[in-house]
C-alpha positions as CSV (number, residue, x, y, z in Angstrom):
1,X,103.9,104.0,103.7
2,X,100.8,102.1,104.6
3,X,97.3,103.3,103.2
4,X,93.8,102.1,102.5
5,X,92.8,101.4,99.1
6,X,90.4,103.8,99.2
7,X,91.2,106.0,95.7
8,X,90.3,109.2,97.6
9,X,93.6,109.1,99.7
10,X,96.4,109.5,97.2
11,X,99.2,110.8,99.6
12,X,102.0,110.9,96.6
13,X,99.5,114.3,95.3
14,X,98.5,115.3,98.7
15,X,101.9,115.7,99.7
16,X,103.6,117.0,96.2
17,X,105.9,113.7,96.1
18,X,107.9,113.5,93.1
19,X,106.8,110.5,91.7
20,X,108.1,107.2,92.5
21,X,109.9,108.7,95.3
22,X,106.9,107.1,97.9
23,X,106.4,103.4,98.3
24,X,103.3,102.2,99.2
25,X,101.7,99.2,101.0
26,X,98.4,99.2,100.1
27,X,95.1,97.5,101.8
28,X,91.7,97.8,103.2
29,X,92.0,100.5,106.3
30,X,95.4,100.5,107.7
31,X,94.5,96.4,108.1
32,X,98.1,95.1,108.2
33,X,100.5,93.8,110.6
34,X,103.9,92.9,110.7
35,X,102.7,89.2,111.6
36,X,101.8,88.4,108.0
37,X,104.9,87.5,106.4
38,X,103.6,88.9,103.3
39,X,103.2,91.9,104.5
40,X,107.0,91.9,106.6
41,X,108.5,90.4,103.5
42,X,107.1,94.0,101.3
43,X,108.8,96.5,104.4
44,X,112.0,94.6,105.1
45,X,112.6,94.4,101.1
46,X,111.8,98.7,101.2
47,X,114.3,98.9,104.5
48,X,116.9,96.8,103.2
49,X,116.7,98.6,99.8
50,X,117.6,101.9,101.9
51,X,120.0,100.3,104.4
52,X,122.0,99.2,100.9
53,X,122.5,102.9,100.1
54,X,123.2,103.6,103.9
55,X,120.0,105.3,104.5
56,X,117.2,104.6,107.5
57,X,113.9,104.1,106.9
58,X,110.2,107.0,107.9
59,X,107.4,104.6,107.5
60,X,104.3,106.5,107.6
61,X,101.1,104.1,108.9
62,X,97.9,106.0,108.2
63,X,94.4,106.1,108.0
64,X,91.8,108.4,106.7
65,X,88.6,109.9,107.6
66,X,86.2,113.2,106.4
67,X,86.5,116.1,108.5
68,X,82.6,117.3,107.8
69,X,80.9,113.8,107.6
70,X,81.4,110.7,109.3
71,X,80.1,108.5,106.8
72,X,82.8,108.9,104.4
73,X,85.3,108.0,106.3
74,X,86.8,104.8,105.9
75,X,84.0,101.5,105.5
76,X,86.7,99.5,106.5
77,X,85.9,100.5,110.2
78,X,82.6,101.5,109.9
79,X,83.5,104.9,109.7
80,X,84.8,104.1,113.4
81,X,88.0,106.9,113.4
82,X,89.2,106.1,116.6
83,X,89.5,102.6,116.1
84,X,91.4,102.9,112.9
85,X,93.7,105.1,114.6
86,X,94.4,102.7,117.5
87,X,95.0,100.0,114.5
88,X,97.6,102.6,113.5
89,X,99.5,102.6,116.3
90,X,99.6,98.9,117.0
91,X,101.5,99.0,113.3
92,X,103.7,101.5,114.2
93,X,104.3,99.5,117.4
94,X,105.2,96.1,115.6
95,X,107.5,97.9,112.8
96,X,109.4,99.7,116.0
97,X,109.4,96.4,117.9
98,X,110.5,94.6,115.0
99,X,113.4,97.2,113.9
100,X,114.6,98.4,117.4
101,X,117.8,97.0,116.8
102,X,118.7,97.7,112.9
103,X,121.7,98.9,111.7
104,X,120.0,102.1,110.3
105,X,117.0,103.6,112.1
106,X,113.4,102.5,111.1
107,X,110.9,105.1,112.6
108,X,107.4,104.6,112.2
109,X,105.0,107.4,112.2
110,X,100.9,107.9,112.8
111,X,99.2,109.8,110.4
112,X,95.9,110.8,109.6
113,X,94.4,111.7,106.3
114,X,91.9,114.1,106.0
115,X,89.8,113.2,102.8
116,X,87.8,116.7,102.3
117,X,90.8,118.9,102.3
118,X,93.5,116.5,101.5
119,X,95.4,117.0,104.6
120,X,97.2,115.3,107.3
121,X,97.0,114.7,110.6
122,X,100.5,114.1,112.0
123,X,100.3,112.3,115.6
124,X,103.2,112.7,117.9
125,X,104.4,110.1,120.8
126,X,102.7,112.4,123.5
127,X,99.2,113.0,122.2
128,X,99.8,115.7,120.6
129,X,99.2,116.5,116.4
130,X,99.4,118.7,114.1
131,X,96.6,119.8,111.1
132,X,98.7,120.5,108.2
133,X,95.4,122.3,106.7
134,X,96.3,125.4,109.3
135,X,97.1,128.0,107.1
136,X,99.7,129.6,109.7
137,X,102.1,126.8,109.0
138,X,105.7,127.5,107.3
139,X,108.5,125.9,106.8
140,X,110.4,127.2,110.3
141,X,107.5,126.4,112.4
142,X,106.7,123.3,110.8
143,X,110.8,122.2,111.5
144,X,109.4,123.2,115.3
145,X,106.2,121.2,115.7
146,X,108.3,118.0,114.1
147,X,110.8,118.3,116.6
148,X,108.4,118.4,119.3
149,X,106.1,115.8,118.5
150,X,109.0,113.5,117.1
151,X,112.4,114.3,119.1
152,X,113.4,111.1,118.7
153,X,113.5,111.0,115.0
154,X,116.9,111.3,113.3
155,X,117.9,114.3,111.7
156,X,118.5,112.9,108.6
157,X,115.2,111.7,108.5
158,X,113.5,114.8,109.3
159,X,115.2,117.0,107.0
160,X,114.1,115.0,104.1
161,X,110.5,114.6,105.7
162,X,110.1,118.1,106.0
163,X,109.3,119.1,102.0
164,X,106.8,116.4,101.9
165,X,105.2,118.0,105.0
166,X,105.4,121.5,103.5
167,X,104.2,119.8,100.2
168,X,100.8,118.9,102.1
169,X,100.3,122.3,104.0
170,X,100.8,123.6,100.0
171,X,98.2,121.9,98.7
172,X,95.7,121.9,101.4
173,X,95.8,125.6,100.8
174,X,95.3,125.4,97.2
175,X,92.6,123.3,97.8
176,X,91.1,124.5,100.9
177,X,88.8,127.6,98.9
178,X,87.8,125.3,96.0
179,X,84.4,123.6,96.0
180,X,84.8,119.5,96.1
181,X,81.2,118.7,95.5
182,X,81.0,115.3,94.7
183,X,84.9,114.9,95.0
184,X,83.9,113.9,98.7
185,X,81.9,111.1,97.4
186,X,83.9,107.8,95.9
187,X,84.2,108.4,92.5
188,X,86.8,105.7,91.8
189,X,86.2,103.6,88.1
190,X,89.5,101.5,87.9
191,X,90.4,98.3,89.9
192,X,94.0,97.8,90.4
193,X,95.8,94.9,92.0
194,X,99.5,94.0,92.4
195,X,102.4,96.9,92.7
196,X,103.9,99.6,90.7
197,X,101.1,102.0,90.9
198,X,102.6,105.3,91.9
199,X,102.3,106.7,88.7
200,X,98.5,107.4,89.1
201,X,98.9,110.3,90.7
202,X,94.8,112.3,90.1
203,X,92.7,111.1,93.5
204,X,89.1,109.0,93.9
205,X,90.3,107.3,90.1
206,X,91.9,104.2,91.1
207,X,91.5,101.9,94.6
208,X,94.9,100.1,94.6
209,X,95.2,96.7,96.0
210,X,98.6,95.9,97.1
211,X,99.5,92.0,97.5
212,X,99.8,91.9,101.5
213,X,97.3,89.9,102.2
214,X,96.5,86.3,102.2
215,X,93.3,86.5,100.8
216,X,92.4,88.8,97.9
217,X,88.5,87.9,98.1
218,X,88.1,90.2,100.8
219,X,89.9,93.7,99.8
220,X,88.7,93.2,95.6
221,X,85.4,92.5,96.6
222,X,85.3,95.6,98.6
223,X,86.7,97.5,95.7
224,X,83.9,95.9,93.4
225,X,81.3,96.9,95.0
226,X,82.2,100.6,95.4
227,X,82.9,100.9,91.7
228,X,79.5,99.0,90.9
229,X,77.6,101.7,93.5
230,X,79.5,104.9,92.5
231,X,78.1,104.0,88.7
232,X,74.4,103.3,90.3
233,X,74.7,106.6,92.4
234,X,75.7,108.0,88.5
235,X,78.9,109.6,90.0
236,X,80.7,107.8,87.2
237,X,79.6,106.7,84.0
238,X,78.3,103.5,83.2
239,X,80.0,102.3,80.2
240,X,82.9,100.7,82.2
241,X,85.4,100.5,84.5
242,X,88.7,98.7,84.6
243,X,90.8,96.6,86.3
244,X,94.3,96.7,86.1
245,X,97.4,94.4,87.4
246,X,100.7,94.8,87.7
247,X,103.7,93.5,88.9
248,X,107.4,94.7,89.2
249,X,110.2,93.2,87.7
250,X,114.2,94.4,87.4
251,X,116.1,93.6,83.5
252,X,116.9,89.6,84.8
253,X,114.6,87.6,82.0
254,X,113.7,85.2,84.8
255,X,112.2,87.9,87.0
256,X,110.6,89.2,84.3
257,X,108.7,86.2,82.8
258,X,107.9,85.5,86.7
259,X,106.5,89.2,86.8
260,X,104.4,88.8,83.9
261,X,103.1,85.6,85.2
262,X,102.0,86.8,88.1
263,X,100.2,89.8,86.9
264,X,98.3,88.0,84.7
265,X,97.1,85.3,87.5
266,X,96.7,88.1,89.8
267,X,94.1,89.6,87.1
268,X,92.7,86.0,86.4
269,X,91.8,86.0,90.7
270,X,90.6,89.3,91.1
271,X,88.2,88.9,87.8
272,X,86.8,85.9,89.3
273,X,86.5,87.7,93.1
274,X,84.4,90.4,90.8
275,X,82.6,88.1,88.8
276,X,81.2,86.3,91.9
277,X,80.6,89.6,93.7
278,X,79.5,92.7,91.4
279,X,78.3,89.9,88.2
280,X,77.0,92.8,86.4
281,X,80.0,95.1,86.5
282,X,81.7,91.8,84.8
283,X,80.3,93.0,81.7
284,X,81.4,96.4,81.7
285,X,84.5,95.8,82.2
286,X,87.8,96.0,80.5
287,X,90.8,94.3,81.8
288,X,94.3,95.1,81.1
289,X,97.8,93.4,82.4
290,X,100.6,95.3,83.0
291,X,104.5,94.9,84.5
292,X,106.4,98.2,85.7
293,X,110.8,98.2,85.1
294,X,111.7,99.2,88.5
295,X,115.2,100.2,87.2
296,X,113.8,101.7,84.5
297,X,110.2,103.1,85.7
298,X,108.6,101.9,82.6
299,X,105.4,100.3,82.1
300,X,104.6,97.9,79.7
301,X,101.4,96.2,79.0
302,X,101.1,92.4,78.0
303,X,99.2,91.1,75.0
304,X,95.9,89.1,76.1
Protein backbone atom coordinates (compact mmCIF):
# COMPACT_ATOMS: atom_id res chain seq x y z
CA UNK A 1 0.00 0.00 0.00
CA UNK A 2 1.12 3.46 -0.76
CA UNK A 3 0.37 6.46 1.79
CA UNK A 4 1.53 9.87 2.78
CA UNK A 5 3.55 10.34 5.78
CA UNK A 6 1.16 12.29 7.13
CA UNK A 7 0.66 10.54 10.95
CA UNK A 8 -3.10 11.20 10.68
CA UNK A 9 -3.60 8.42 8.01
CA UNK A 10 -2.80 5.21 9.73
CA UNK A 11 -4.76 2.73 7.44
CA UNK A 12 -3.42 -0.55 9.52
CA UNK A 13 -6.08 1.04 12.54
CA UNK A 14 -8.50 2.51 10.14
CA UNK A 15 -9.07 -0.66 8.63
CA UNK A 16 -8.69 -3.13 11.88
CA UNK A 17 -5.41 -4.90 10.12
CA UNK A 18 -3.92 -7.39 12.22
CA UNK A 19 -0.68 -6.06 12.63
CA UNK A 20 2.13 -6.68 10.29
CA UNK A 21 -0.36 -8.11 7.92
CA UNK A 22 -0.17 -4.47 5.71
CA UNK A 23 2.97 -3.33 4.06
CA UNK A 24 3.52 0.10 3.51
CA UNK A 25 5.31 2.47 1.09
CA UNK A 26 5.48 5.47 2.63
CA UNK A 27 6.08 9.23 1.29
CA UNK A 28 4.97 12.80 0.99
CA UNK A 29 1.30 12.59 -0.87
CA UNK A 30 0.92 9.55 -2.88
CA UNK A 31 4.42 11.19 -4.66
CA UNK A 32 5.83 7.87 -6.07
CA UNK A 33 6.21 6.22 -9.24
CA UNK A 34 7.17 3.12 -10.56
CA UNK A 35 10.08 5.02 -12.50
CA UNK A 36 12.25 5.35 -9.39
CA UNK A 37 13.97 2.25 -9.06
CA UNK A 38 13.82 2.71 -5.41
CA UNK A 39 10.65 2.86 -5.26
CA UNK A 40 9.98 -0.49 -7.97
CA UNK A 41 12.73 -2.25 -6.12
CA UNK A 42 10.34 -1.87 -2.50
CA UNK A 43 6.90 -3.37 -4.71
CA UNK A 44 8.55 -6.03 -6.79
CA UNK A 45 10.48 -7.30 -3.41
CA UNK A 46 6.40 -7.25 -1.65
CA UNK A 47 5.04 -9.09 -5.10
CA UNK A 48 7.68 -11.49 -5.34
CA UNK A 49 7.47 -12.27 -1.65
CA UNK A 50 3.64 -13.23 -2.37
CA UNK A 51 4.24 -14.91 -5.77
CA UNK A 52 6.81 -17.27 -3.59
CA UNK A 53 3.86 -18.46 -1.59
CA UNK A 54 1.67 -18.61 -4.79
CA UNK A 55 -0.39 -15.67 -3.97
CA UNK A 56 -1.13 -12.28 -6.26
CA UNK A 57 -0.69 -9.07 -5.15
CA UNK A 58 -4.01 -5.77 -4.00
CA UNK A 59 -1.82 -2.74 -3.94
CA UNK A 60 -3.84 0.00 -2.53
CA UNK A 61 -2.41 3.67 -3.92
CA UNK A 62 -4.09 6.39 -1.77
CA UNK A 63 -4.31 9.70 -0.74
CA UNK A 64 -6.10 11.61 1.96
CA UNK A 65 -8.05 14.66 2.53
CA UNK A 66 -10.63 16.20 5.41
CA UNK A 67 -14.12 15.86 4.59
CA UNK A 68 -15.22 19.28 6.61
CA UNK A 69 -12.16 21.51 5.80
CA UNK A 70 -9.93 21.84 2.95
CA UNK A 71 -6.98 22.94 4.65
CA UNK A 72 -6.26 19.82 6.28
CA UNK A 73 -5.99 17.86 3.68
CA UNK A 74 -2.87 16.92 2.41
CA UNK A 75 0.15 20.06 2.18
CA UNK A 76 1.71 17.97 -0.17
CA UNK A 77 -0.76 19.24 -2.83
CA UNK A 78 -1.77 22.23 -1.44
CA UNK A 79 -4.69 20.78 -0.18
CA UNK A 80 -5.41 20.31 -4.07
CA UNK A 81 -7.79 16.77 -3.73
CA UNK A 82 -8.25 16.35 -7.11
CA UNK A 83 -4.87 16.51 -8.13
CA UNK A 84 -3.72 14.01 -5.65
CA UNK A 85 -6.23 11.79 -6.86
CA UNK A 86 -5.24 12.03 -10.53
CA UNK A 87 -1.49 11.33 -8.99
CA UNK A 88 -3.16 8.21 -7.71
CA UNK A 89 -4.22 6.85 -10.67
CA UNK A 90 -1.19 7.49 -12.73
CA UNK A 91 0.42 4.99 -9.87
CA UNK A 92 -2.06 2.62 -10.20
CA UNK A 93 -1.52 2.91 -13.99
CA UNK A 94 2.35 2.31 -13.93
CA UNK A 95 2.02 -0.80 -11.33
CA UNK A 96 -0.76 -2.28 -13.86
CA UNK A 97 1.38 -1.39 -16.85
CA UNK A 98 4.31 -2.77 -15.28
CA UNK A 99 2.63 -6.18 -13.97
CA UNK A 100 0.15 -6.85 -16.89
CA UNK A 101 1.96 -9.91 -17.65
CA UNK A 102 2.99 -11.59 -14.10
CA UNK A 103 2.60 -14.92 -13.25
CA UNK A 104 0.15 -13.99 -10.36
CA UNK A 105 -2.14 -11.04 -10.68
CA UNK A 106 -1.04 -7.57 -9.40
CA UNK A 107 -4.20 -5.32 -9.09
CA UNK A 108 -3.85 -1.86 -8.12
CA UNK A 109 -6.49 -0.02 -6.47
CA UNK A 110 -7.50 3.95 -5.80
CA UNK A 111 -8.31 4.87 -2.60
CA UNK A 112 -9.12 7.83 -0.71
CA UNK A 113 -8.72 8.53 2.95
CA UNK A 114 -10.95 10.48 4.74
CA UNK A 115 -8.89 12.06 7.78
CA UNK A 116 -12.07 13.34 10.08
CA UNK A 117 -13.82 10.11 10.18
CA UNK A 118 -11.12 7.70 9.39
CA UNK A 119 -12.74 6.34 6.33
CA UNK A 120 -12.18 5.37 2.78
CA UNK A 121 -12.99 6.27 -0.31
CA UNK A 122 -12.85 3.24 -2.59
CA UNK A 123 -12.72 4.42 -6.40
CA UNK A 124 -13.79 1.94 -9.03
CA UNK A 125 -12.56 1.78 -12.95
CA UNK A 126 -15.94 3.54 -14.03
CA UNK A 127 -16.17 6.61 -11.76
CA UNK A 128 -17.89 5.26 -9.46
CA UNK A 129 -16.97 4.92 -5.29
CA UNK A 130 -17.92 3.95 -2.40
CA UNK A 131 -17.90 5.91 1.36
CA UNK A 132 -17.19 3.20 3.70
CA UNK A 133 -18.43 5.83 6.52
CA UNK A 134 -22.26 5.00 5.18
CA UNK A 135 -23.66 3.38 8.00
CA UNK A 136 -25.92 1.05 5.66
CA UNK A 137 -23.01 -0.95 4.64
CA UNK A 138 -22.63 -4.86 5.51
CA UNK A 139 -20.84 -7.38 4.74
CA UNK A 140 -23.25 -8.73 1.69
CA UNK A 141 -23.66 -5.43 0.17
CA UNK A 142 -20.23 -4.47 0.55
CA UNK A 143 -19.20 -8.12 -1.40
CA UNK A 144 -21.86 -6.20 -4.08
CA UNK A 145 -20.35 -2.68 -4.47
CA UNK A 146 -16.69 -4.59 -4.75
CA UNK A 147 -17.80 -6.54 -7.50
CA UNK A 148 -19.20 -3.73 -9.33
CA UNK A 149 -16.61 -1.25 -9.05
CA UNK A 150 -13.81 -4.00 -9.39
CA UNK A 151 -15.15 -7.02 -11.63
CA UNK A 152 -11.94 -7.57 -12.77
CA UNK A 153 -10.37 -8.29 -9.55
CA UNK A 154 -9.70 -11.93 -8.73
CA UNK A 155 -11.58 -13.75 -6.35
CA UNK A 156 -9.04 -14.62 -4.29
CA UNK A 157 -8.17 -11.26 -3.85
CA UNK A 158 -11.44 -9.97 -2.96
CA UNK A 159 -12.34 -12.44 -0.44
CA UNK A 160 -9.36 -11.51 1.55
CA UNK A 161 -9.92 -7.70 0.79
CA UNK A 162 -13.21 -7.81 2.05
CA UNK A 163 -12.61 -7.93 6.20
CA UNK A 164 -10.28 -5.12 5.80
CA UNK A 165 -13.09 -3.21 4.02
CA UNK A 166 -15.61 -4.30 6.65
CA UNK A 167 -12.79 -3.49 9.26
CA UNK A 168 -13.03 0.29 7.99
CA UNK A 169 -16.89 0.59 7.75
CA UNK A 170 -16.41 -0.82 11.72
CA UNK A 171 -14.47 1.72 12.80
CA UNK A 172 -15.85 4.69 10.99
CA UNK A 173 -18.95 3.92 12.93
CA UNK A 174 -17.22 3.67 16.22
CA UNK A 175 -15.79 6.79 15.50
CA UNK A 176 -18.31 8.58 13.55
CA UNK A 177 -20.39 9.94 17.06
CA UNK A 178 -17.24 10.76 18.99
CA UNK A 179 -15.94 14.29 19.18
CA UNK A 180 -12.20 14.60 17.36
CA UNK A 181 -11.47 18.14 18.38
CA UNK A 182 -8.06 18.75 17.87
CA UNK A 183 -7.56 15.03 16.52
CA UNK A 184 -8.27 16.83 13.09
CA UNK A 185 -5.33 19.01 13.65
CA UNK A 186 -1.59 17.31 13.20
CA UNK A 187 -0.71 16.29 16.40
CA UNK A 188 2.25 14.10 15.33
CA UNK A 189 5.63 14.34 17.98
CA UNK A 190 7.87 11.45 16.57
CA UNK A 191 10.00 11.48 13.27
CA UNK A 192 10.48 8.15 11.78
CA UNK A 193 12.58 7.21 8.83
CA UNK A 194 13.43 3.79 7.22
CA UNK A 195 10.95 0.57 7.36
CA UNK A 196 9.42 -1.71 9.89
CA UNK A 197 6.97 0.66 11.35
CA UNK A 198 3.69 -1.11 11.40
CA UNK A 199 3.66 -1.64 14.83
CA UNK A 200 2.67 1.97 15.68
CA UNK A 201 -0.61 1.46 15.30
CA UNK A 202 -2.53 4.97 17.52
CA UNK A 203 -2.92 7.88 14.56
CA UNK A 204 -1.43 11.70 14.20
CA UNK A 205 1.75 10.19 16.62
CA UNK A 206 4.25 9.33 14.13
CA UNK A 207 4.81 10.69 10.25
CA UNK A 208 6.67 7.70 8.73
CA UNK A 209 9.23 8.16 6.16
CA UNK A 210 9.76 5.26 4.02
CA UNK A 211 13.19 5.05 1.97
CA UNK A 212 11.59 5.54 -1.73
CA UNK A 213 13.00 8.41 -2.59
CA UNK A 214 16.19 9.78 -3.73
CA UNK A 215 16.38 12.64 -1.72
CA UNK A 216 15.44 12.50 2.00
CA UNK A 217 15.85 16.51 2.44
CA UNK A 218 12.64 17.03 1.01
CA UNK A 219 10.04 14.50 2.81
CA UNK A 220 12.13 14.95 6.62
CA UNK A 221 12.10 18.49 6.24
CA UNK A 222 8.41 18.45 5.66
CA UNK A 223 8.09 16.24 8.70
CA UNK A 224 10.27 18.85 10.72
CA UNK A 225 8.46 21.43 10.35
CA UNK A 226 5.08 20.02 11.22
CA UNK A 227 6.31 18.69 14.45
CA UNK A 228 8.21 22.06 15.26
CA UNK A 229 4.48 24.01 14.46
CA UNK A 230 2.11 21.42 16.09
CA UNK A 231 4.42 22.22 19.50
CA UNK A 232 4.18 26.23 18.66
CA UNK A 233 0.32 25.79 17.98
CA UNK A 234 0.75 23.86 21.80
CA UNK A 235 -1.12 20.80 20.33
CA UNK A 236 1.84 18.85 21.70
CA UNK A 237 4.01 19.51 24.39
CA UNK A 238 7.17 21.12 24.12
CA UNK A 239 9.63 19.13 25.98
CA UNK A 240 10.50 16.97 22.82
CA UNK A 241 9.85 14.96 20.16
CA UNK A 242 11.66 12.03 18.57
CA UNK A 243 13.07 10.69 15.69
CA UNK A 244 13.27 7.24 15.11
CA UNK A 245 15.11 4.84 12.35
CA UNK A 246 14.82 1.69 11.41
CA UNK A 247 15.73 -0.85 9.21
CA UNK A 248 14.74 -4.59 8.46
CA UNK A 249 16.91 -7.28 8.58
CA UNK A 250 16.27 -11.41 8.38
CA UNK A 251 18.69 -13.88 11.06
CA UNK A 252 21.85 -13.75 8.21
CA UNK A 253 24.66 -11.72 10.43
CA UNK A 254 25.67 -9.97 7.20
CA UNK A 255 22.22 -8.56 6.68
CA UNK A 256 21.97 -7.66 10.01
CA UNK A 257 25.23 -5.64 10.53
CA UNK A 258 24.13 -4.01 7.06
CA UNK A 259 20.64 -3.21 8.67
CA UNK A 260 22.09 -1.71 11.67
CA UNK A 261 24.37 0.32 9.57
CA UNK A 262 21.94 1.73 7.64
CA UNK A 263 19.62 2.81 10.33
CA UNK A 264 22.07 4.53 12.03
CA UNK A 265 23.23 6.63 8.74
CA UNK A 266 19.72 7.03 7.92
CA UNK A 267 19.26 8.77 11.53
CA UNK A 268 22.74 10.56 11.07
CA UNK A 269 20.89 12.27 7.45
CA UNK A 270 17.68 12.96 8.70
CA UNK A 271 19.26 14.69 11.98
CA UNK A 272 21.16 16.89 9.83
CA UNK A 273 17.94 17.59 7.22
CA UNK A 274 16.37 18.70 10.79
CA UNK A 275 19.16 20.41 12.15
CA UNK A 276 19.41 22.71 8.98
CA UNK A 277 15.55 23.11 8.80
CA UNK A 278 13.68 23.16 12.34
CA UNK A 279 17.42 24.18 14.39
CA UNK A 280 15.46 24.71 17.43
CA UNK A 281 13.54 21.40 17.48
CA UNK A 282 17.41 19.98 17.31
CA UNK A 283 17.49 20.59 20.95
CA UNK A 284 14.53 18.99 21.99
CA UNK A 285 15.03 16.12 20.52
CA UNK A 286 15.83 12.59 21.39
CA UNK A 287 17.00 10.21 18.85
CA UNK A 288 16.88 6.55 18.98
CA UNK A 289 18.03 3.65 16.28
CA UNK A 290 16.30 0.76 15.82
CA UNK A 291 16.33 -2.70 13.49
CA UNK A 292 13.02 -4.82 13.23
CA UNK A 293 13.54 -9.24 12.72
CA UNK A 294 11.29 -9.61 9.85
CA UNK A 295 11.16 -13.37 10.61
CA UNK A 296 10.80 -12.80 13.86
CA UNK A 297 8.80 -9.32 14.23
CA UNK A 298 11.04 -8.15 16.95
CA UNK A 299 12.46 -4.90 17.50
CA UNK A 300 15.55 -4.15 18.88
CA UNK A 301 17.21 -0.88 19.54
CA UNK A 302 21.07 -0.17 19.09
CA UNK A 303 23.29 1.34 21.70
CA UNK A 304 24.43 5.00 20.67
Amino acid sequence: MTACIDGRVNLAHAMQSPPGLMKFLRNIGPQLTMKRMDFASHVDSHISAAAALGQGSLIMVTYHFSGSHTHLGCAAYGCDTELARQDCFQVAEHIRQTYVSHAFPVYPLVCGFDTDIEALLIHGADGQSLNLSDPELNADSLGVWLNRLHPHLPENLAQDFLPLLQGNVNHAAELRATERGIALEHCEWAICVGNGFEFIRTPNVAMVIGPYSPDMGKPVSTAARVVARNMQKGRIPEDGALLLSCCLYNDGLVEKATAEFRSRLSADLAENIIAHTEPELTRRLTRLSAIFNVEKRSLELLHP
